[in-house]
C-alpha positions as CSV (number, residue, x, y, z in Angstrom):
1,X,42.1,-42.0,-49.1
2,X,42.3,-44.5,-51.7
3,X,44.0,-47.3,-49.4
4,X,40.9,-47.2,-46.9
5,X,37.9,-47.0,-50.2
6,X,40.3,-50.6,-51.2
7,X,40.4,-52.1,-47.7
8,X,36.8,-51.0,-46.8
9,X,34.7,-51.7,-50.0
10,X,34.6,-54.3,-52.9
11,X,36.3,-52.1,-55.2
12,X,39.5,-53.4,-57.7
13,X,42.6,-51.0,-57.8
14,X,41.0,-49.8,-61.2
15,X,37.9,-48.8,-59.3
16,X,40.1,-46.9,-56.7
17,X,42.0,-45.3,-59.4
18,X,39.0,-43.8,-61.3
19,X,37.8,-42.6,-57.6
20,X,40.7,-40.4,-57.4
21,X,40.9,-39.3,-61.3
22,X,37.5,-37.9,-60.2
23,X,38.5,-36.3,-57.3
24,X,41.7,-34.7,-59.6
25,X,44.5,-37.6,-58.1
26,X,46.2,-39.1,-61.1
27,X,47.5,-42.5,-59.5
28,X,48.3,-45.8,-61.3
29,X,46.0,-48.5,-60.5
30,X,49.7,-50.8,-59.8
31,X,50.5,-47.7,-57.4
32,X,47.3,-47.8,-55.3
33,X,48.5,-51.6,-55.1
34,X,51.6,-51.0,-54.1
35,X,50.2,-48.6,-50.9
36,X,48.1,-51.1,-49.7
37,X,50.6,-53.7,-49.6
38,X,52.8,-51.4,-47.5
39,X,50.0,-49.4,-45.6
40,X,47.8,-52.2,-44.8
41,X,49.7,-53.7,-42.0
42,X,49.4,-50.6,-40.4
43,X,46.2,-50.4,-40.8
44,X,45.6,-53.5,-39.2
45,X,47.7,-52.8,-36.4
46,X,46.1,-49.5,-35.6
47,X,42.7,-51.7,-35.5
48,X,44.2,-54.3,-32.6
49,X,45.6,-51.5,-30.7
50,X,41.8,-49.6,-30.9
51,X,40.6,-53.3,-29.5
52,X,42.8,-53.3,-26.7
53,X,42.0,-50.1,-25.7
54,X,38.0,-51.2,-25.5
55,X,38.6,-54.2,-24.1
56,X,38.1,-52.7,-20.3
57,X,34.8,-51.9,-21.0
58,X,33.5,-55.2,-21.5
59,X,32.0,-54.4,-24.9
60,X,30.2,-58.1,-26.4
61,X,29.4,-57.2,-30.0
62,X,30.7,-55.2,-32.7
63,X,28.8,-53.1,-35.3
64,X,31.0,-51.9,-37.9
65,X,31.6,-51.2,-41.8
66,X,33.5,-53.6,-44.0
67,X,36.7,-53.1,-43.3
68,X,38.7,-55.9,-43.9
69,X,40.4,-55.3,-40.4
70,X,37.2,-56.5,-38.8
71,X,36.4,-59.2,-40.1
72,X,40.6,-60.7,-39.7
73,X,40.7,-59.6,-36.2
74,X,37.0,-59.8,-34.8
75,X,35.0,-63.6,-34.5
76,X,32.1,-63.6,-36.3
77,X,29.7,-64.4,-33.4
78,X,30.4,-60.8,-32.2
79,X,31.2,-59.4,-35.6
80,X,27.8,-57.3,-37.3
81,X,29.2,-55.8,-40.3
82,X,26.8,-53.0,-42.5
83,X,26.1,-49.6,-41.9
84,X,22.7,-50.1,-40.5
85,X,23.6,-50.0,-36.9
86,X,26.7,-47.7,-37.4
87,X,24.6,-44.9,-38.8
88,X,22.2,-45.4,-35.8
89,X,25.2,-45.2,-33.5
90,X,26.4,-42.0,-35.0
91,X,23.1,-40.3,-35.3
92,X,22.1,-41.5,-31.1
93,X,25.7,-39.5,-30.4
94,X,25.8,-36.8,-32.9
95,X,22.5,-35.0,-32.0
């Protein structure tokens, strides 16, 4: 939990460790560092192997949040990052 609220917002380890004190976590700011600098590979390489697997259907733009994934991995020409069009897409399929 704390590893995707650092990769997906602007928020310091700190942040992310208070975040977690709230939800009853007690984690070291150094720790939360210390996952995402093992965890975030994986992270990334989850993303490219989601990407392959849409590549078939010929999608031309991507709408997603601001996960640092994205914006490595995805050209910005075809890159819309912000929850705007995300939140549309998930009320159009959720109702």
């Amino acid at each position: 939990m704390g590893i995707r609220w650092y990769v997906a917002y602007p928020l310091s380890t700190r942040h992310v460790e208070e975040l977690m004190e709230e939800r009853g976590v007690e984690v070291d700011h150094s720790t939360i560092n210390r996952w995402v600098i093992k965890y975030s590979p994986q992270l990334d390489e989850v993303f490219l192997q989601l990407k392959a697997l849409l590549e078939p259907f010929g999608l031309t733009r991507y709408d997603t949040a601001h996960w640092g994934a994205y914006t490595r991995h995805l050209d910005p020409d075809v890159h819309g990052p912000g929850k705007r069009n995300t939140q549309k897409i998930e009320r159009k399929h959720l109702t």
